[in-house]
C-alpha positions in Angstrom: -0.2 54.7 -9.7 -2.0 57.9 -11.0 -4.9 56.2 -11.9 -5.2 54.8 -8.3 -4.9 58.6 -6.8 -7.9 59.5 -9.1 -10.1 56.8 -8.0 -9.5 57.7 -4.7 -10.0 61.6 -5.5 -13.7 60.9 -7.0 -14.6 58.5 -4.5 -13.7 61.1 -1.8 -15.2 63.9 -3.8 -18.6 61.9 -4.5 -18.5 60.6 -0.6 -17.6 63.5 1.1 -19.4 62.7 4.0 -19.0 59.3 4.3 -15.6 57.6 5.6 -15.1 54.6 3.5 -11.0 53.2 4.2 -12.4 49.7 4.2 -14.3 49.7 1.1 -11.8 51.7 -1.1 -9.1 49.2 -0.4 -11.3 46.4 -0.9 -12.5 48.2 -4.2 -8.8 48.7 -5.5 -7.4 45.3 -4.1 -9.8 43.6 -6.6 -8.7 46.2 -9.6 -5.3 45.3 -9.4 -6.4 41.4 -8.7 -8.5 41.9 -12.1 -5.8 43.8 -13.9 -3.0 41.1 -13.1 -5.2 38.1 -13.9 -5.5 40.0 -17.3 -2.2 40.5 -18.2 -1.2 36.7 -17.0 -3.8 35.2 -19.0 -3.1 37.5 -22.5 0.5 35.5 -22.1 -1.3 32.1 -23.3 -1.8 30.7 -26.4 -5.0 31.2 -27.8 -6.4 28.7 -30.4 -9.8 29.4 -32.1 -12.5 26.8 -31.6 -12.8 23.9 -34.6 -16.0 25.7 -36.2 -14.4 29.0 -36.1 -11.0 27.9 -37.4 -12.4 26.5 -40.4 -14.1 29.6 -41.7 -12.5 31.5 -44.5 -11.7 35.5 -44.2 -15.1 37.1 -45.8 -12.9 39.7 -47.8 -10.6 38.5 -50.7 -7.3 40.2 -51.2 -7.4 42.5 -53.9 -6.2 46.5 -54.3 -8.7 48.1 -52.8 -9.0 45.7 -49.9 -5.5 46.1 -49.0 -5.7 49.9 -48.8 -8.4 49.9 -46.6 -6.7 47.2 -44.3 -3.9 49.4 -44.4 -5.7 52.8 -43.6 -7.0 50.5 -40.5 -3.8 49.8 -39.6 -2.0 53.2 -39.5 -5.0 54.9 -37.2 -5.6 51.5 -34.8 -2.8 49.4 -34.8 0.6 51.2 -35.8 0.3 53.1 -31.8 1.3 49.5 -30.3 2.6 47.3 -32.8 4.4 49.8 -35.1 5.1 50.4 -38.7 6.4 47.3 -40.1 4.4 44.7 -36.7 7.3 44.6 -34.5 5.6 45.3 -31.6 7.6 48.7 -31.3 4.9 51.2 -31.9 5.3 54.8 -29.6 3.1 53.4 -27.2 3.7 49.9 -27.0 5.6 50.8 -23.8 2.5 52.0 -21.6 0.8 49.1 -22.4 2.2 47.0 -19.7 2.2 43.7 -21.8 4.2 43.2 -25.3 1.9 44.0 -28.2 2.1 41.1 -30.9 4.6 41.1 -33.4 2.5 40.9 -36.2 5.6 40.2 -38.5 5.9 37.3 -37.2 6.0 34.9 -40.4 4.4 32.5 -37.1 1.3 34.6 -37.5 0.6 34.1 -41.1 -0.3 30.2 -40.0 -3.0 31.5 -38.0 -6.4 30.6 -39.1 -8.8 33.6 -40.3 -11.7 32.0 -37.7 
């Protein structure tokens, strides 16, 4: 809980003066309500709405569209989900939740909506 200790360092720091127990528990009670309620609901399934689902990805495949997808890839994605999408990136880990496994042959049925 490290991040906890340094909220309560800069609220001490910034209130100094001022003695505020009841208000910094109430303030980190609701983080970790928030944070939990966050990580419960990224275990649902998600299905895009009907208008959504129907559209078509904007960017046909080719050579050069591939390349860029997979310069994307290597500096946004590869941290959590890895080299080949397993989900086993160096720091999938720290995440607290399982990053998709984009290899998944399930995933390829997903619409581009």
């Amino acid at each position: 809980m490290p991040y906890l200790a340094a909220v309560r360092r800069s609220v001490t720091v910034f209130c100094s003066d001022v003695k505020l127990p009841g208000i910094l528990t109430a303030l980190l009670a609701s983080a970790l309500i928030t944070f939990s309620g966050e990580q419960a609901a990224s275990t649902e399934k998600w299905t895009a709405p009907a208008a959504e689902a129907r559209k078509k990805n904007p960017v046909a495949v080719s050579e050069s569209s591939l390349a860029a997808g997979q310069k994307i890839y290597l500096k946004r994605c590869l941290a959590c989900h890895g080299k080949t999408g397993n989900g086993d990136g160096p720091d999938a880990a720290d995440l607290g939740i399982d990053p998709a496994k984009l290899s998944d042959p399930a995933i390829r049925l997903e619409t581009d909506g």
